[in-house]
Every structure is written in structure tokens, then in C-alpha cells.
C-alpha positions as CSV (number, residue, x, y, z in Angstrom):
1,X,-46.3,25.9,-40.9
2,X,-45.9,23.0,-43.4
3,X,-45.7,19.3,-42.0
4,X,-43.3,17.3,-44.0
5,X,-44.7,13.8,-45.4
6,X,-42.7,11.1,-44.3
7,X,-41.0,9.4,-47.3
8,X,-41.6,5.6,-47.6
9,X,-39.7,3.7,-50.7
10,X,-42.0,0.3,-51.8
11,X,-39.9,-2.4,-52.9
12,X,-40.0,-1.9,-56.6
13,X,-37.9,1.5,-55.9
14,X,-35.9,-0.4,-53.2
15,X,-34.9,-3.3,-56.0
16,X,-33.9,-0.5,-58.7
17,X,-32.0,1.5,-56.4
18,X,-30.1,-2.0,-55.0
19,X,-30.0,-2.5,-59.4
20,X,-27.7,0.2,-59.5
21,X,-30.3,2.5,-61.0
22,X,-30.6,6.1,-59.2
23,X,-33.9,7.1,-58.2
24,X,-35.2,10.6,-58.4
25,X,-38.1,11.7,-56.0
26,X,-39.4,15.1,-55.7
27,X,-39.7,16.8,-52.2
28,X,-39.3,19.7,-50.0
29,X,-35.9,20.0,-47.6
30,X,-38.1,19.4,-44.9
31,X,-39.1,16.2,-46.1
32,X,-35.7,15.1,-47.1
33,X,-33.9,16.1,-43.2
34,X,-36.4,14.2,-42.2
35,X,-35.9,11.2,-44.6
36,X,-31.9,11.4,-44.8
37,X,-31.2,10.1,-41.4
38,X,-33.8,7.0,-41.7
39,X,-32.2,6.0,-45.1
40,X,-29.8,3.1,-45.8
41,X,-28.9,4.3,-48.9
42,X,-27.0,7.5,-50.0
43,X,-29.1,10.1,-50.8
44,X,-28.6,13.6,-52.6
45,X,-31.2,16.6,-52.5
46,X,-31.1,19.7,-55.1
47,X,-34.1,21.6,-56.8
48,X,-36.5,20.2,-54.8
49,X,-35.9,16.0,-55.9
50,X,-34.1,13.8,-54.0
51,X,-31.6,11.5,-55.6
52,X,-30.8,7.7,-54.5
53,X,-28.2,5.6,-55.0
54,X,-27.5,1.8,-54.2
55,X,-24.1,0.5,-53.4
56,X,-21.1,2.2,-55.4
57,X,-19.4,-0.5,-57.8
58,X,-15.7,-2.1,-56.9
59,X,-14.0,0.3,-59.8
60,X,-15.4,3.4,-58.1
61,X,-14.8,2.9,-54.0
62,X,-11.2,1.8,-55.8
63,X,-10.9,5.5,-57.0
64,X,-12.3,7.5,-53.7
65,X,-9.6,5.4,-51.5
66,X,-7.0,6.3,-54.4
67,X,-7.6,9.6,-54.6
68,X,-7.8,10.1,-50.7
69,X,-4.9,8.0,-50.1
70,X,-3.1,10.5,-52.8
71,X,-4.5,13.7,-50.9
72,X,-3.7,12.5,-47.4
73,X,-0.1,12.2,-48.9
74,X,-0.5,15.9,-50.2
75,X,-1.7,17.3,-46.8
76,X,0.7,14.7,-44.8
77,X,2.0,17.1,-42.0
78,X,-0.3,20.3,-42.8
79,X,-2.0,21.3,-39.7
80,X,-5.8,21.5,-39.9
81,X,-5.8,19.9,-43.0
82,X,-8.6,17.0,-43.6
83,X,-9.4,14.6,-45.6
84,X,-12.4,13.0,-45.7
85,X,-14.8,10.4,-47.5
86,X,-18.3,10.0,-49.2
87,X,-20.2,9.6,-46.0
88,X,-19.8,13.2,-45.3
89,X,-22.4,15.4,-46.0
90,X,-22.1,18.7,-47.7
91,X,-24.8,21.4,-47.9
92,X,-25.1,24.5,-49.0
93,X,-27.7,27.6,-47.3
94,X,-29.9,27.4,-50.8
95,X,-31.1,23.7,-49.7
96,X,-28.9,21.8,-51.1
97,X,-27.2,18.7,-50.1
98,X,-24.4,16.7,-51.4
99,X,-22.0,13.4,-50.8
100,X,-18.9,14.2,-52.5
101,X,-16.7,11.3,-53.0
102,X,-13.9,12.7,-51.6
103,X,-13.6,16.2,-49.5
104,X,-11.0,18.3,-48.2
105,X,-11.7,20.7,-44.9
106,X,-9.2,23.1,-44.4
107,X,-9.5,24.5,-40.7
108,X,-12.3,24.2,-38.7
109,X,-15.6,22.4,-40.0
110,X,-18.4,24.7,-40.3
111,X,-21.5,22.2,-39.1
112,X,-25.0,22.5,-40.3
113,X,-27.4,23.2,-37.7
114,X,-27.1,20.5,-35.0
115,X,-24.9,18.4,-37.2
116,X,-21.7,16.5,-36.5
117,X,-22.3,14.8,-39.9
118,X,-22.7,17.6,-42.1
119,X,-20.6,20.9,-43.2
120,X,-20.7,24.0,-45.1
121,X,-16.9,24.8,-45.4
122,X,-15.4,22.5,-48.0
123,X,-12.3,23.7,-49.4
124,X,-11.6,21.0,-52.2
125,X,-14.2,18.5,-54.0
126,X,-13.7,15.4,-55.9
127,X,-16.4,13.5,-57.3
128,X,-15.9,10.0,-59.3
129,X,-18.0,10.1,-62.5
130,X,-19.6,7.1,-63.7
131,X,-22.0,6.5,-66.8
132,X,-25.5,7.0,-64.7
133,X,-24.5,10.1,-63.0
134,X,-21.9,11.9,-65.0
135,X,-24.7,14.7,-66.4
136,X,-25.6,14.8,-62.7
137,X,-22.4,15.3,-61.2
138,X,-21.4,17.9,-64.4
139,X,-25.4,19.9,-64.7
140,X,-26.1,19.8,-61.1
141,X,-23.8,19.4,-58.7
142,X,-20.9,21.4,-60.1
143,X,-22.3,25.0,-60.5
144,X,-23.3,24.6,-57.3
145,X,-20.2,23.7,-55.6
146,X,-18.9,26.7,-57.4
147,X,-21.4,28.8,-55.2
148,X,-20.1,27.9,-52.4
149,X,-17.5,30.5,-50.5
150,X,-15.0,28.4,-49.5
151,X,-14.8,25.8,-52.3
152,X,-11.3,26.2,-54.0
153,X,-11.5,23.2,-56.4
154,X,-13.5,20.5,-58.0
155,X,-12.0,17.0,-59.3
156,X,-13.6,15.1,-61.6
157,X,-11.9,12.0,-62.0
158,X,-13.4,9.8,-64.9
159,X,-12.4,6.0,-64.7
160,X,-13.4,5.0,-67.9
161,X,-10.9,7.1,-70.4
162,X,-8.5,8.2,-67.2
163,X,-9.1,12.0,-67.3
164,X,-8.9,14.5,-64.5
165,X,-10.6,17.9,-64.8
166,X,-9.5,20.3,-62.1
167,X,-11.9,23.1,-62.1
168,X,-10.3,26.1,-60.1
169,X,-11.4,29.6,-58.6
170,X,-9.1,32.4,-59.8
171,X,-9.2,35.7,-58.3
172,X,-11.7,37.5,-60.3
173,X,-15.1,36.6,-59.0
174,X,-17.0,34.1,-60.8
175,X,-14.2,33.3,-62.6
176,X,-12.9,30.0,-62.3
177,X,-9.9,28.1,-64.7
178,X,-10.9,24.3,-66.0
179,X,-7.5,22.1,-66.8
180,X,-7.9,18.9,-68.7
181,X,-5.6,16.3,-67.7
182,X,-6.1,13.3,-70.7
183,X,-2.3,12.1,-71.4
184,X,-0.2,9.3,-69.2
185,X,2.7,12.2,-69.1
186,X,0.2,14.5,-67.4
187,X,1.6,16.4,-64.6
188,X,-2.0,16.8,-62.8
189,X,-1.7,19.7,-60.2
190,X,-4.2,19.4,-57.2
191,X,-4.2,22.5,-54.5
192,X,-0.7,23.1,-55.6
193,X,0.7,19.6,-55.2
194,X,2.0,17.4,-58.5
195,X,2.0,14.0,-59.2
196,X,2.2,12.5,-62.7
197,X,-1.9,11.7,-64.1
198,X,-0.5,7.9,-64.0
199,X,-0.6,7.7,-60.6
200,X,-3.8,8.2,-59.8
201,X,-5.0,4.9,-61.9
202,X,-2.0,2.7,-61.0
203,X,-2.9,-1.5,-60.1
204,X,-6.5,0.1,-61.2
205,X,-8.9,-3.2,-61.6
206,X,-10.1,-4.1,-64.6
207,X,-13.5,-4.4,-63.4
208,X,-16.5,-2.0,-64.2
């Protein structure tokens, strides 16, 4: 049986994370159960490295309460429909572990292991790219949201030019449809539901 090492940050990695700069530690899932509930800041575990992140800038937690507002609106009515935000916790059997910005749960949440705060079962992901974790979000965390089951779709909303991609599964196995939404008199369709690309950036702030 392997003891996990307890993870301790110094305060050089404390002031780079609280910078805005991500910081990548390696370590086992062990070590990272044991460090995620301790933690102040959001933390992200895949291939054995922990990623973490300070506090999200004002453009960004703009976006995820845009885009859950919007979805909450799509869902509005829908039995057994949730929406929820970046402090949940999504993992996957493979030891992985992920904070999307925005989830859907359709039916009933699927808890890891003696969890209230984390779940196996999204059906819908949306994560809000920015300049330091773009490749992340795209290399890392994308392929394997597509491994999960029940993941239908993945947004990836980017702020800076006003895209959405919509990654969807189709019916063939590992199959899955990517639609690029880039023009204002985009009809961006989300889980079935329309609303004109425009929308999703309207009174955006002109901040970074």
C-alpha cells in the first residue's frame, strides 16, 4: 500500500498562482484526493499532474453566468434537468478530474465515491477558453470528456474573437460532429435549443 505525500504549496507558487499563472505539479490521485479538499484554489488532475488556478478574471465569470443563465432558460420547465457551475467537480474512472465552467446533469447525479461534490454523469460541458489554458482545455481535457458515457456535448466558448464550437456525439461510436459558430448571424444550436451566436456575448464587458 502506497502513502500519499501531503501536498504543501510555498509562497512563491502561492503568488504565481494568485498572478494568474497556472501551476502544474506532478502526483498520484491519491495525493491529489487528499490535497483537493484542503485547497483554496481550483484545482484540476489528469496524467498524473495536477493543475492550479487563481481567481478567474471579470470577462470569464461574465461568460459562465451567461451561458448558465442561457442554459437554465433552455431547460426552464424540463424535469430533472440541471444546471450547474464551476465549483462542481467532474471525474472520470481513469483518474481524472475536472471543473468545467458550466455543466448540465440530466437525471440523477452519479456521485464519486462518498461525494456530494463530485459526479460522473455529465450530459453537456462548457468550458470558457482563455489565452493560458486554451491548449489545456483543447489537448487535455476535451478527448477526455469525449470518453465519458454520458457526455452528449462540449462548448467551447472563446471570448476573445466570439466563437462557439459545439462538439457533438453522433450515433456511430467514436464519432462525434464539430460545428463552428464564428458569424454575429449564427444560429448556434445547443442540445437542440437555438438562439442567435449574438446573444451569448450581449452587454459583454470590455475588460480582459
Amino acid at each position: 500500500m502506497t502513502t500519499a505525500t501531503q501536498i504543501v504549496l510555498n509562497e512563491e507558487q502561492k503568488a504565481a498562482i494568485e498572478a494568474g499563472k497556472p501551476l502544474i505539479l506532478s502526483a498520484s490521485w491519491e495525493e491529489f484526493m487528499e490535497f483537493l479538499p484542503t485547497t483554496p484554489y481550483k484545482a484540476e488532475f489528469v496524467n498524473n499532474e495536477i493543475l492550479i488556478m487563481g481567481l478567474a478574471k471579470f470577462l470569464h465569470e461574465w461568460l459562465v453566468m451567461r451561458i448558465g443563465f442561457i442554459l437554465s432558460n433552455f431547460y426552464q420547465g424540463k424535469p430533472n434537468v440541471f444546471v450547474l457551475g464551476s465549483n462542481l467537480g467532474v471525474s472520470r474512472p481513469e483518474k481524472s478530474f475536472f471543473n468545467p465552467d458550466v455543466t448540465v446533469v440530466k437525471g440523477t447525479p452519479d456521485f464519486y465515491p462518498n461525494s456530494e461534490s463530485i459526479i460522473k454523469n455529465p450530459h453537456l460541458v462548457v468550458e470558457i477558453l482563455s489565452e493560458s489554458t486554451s491548449k489545456y482545455d483543447w489537448e487535455s481535457k476535451m478527448p477526455r470528456y469525449q470518453q465519458m458515457e454520458s457526455v452528449q456535448e462540449i462548448i467551447l466558448i472563446n471570448p476573445k474573437d466570439k466563437t462557439i464550437h459545439v462538439i457533438s456525439r453522433t450515433a456511430e461510436a467514436k464519432v462525434w460532429t464539430m460545428t463552428i459558430y464564428d458569424q454575429s448571424t449564427d444560429t448556434v444550436v445547443i442540445d437542440s435549443n437555438t438562439l442567435p451566436l449574438s446573444s451569448f456575448f450581449e452587454g459583454m464587458p470590455l475588460v480582459s
